[in-house]
N, C-alpha and C positions, 0 to 999 in steps of 0.2 A: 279254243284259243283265239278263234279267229273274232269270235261276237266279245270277248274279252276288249282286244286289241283295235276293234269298234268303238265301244263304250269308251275306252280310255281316251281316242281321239276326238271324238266326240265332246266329252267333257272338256277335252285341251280346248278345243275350237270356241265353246261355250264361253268358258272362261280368258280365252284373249278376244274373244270379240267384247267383253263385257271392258277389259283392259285398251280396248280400244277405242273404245266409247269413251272412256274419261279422256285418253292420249289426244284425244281430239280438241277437247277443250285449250286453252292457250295456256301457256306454262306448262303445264305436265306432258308434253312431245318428246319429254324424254325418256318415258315409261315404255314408248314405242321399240325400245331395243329391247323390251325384256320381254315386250311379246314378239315378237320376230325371234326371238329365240325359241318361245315356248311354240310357238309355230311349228319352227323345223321337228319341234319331238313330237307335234301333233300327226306331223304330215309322215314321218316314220311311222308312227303307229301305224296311221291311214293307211299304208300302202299295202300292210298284209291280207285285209279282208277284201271278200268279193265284191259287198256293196262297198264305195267310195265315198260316201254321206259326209266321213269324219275327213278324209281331205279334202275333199270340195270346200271345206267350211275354211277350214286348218288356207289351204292357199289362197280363197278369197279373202279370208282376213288380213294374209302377211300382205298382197296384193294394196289393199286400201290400205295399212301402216305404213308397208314403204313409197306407196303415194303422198303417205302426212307428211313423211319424213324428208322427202323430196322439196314438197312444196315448202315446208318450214326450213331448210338449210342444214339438215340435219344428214342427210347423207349426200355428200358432195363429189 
């Protein structure tokens, strides 16, 4: 269960940092809430297993989104 619940946050983190990478670019800063979302299911995962690999990933990513989102006026 636990290497399960690994891999899936892991994949989570994968895939919004990929989603963060575009949110970066200007215009698309709005994408930035849907990976702060998939964040938090990332960091849920994360938190069950013993290595922390998939949240480390999972909160530095929301970490630098809610940074974008900050500096773009996007969360006020």
């Amino acid at each position: 269960m636990q290497a399960f619940c690994q891999f899936v946050s892991v994949c989570i983190g994968l895939l919004c940092f990929a989603m963060t990478v575009i949110g970066i670019l200007p215009g698309l800063g709005a994408s930035l809430w849907l990976t702060l979302s998939l964040c938090l299911v990332g960091v849920i995962f994360g938190a069950f297993p013993r290595r922390k690999i998939g949240l480390t990933i999972n909160v530095a990513v929301a970490i630098v989104a809610m940074l974008r989102l900050l500096l773009g006026g996007g969360i006020l």
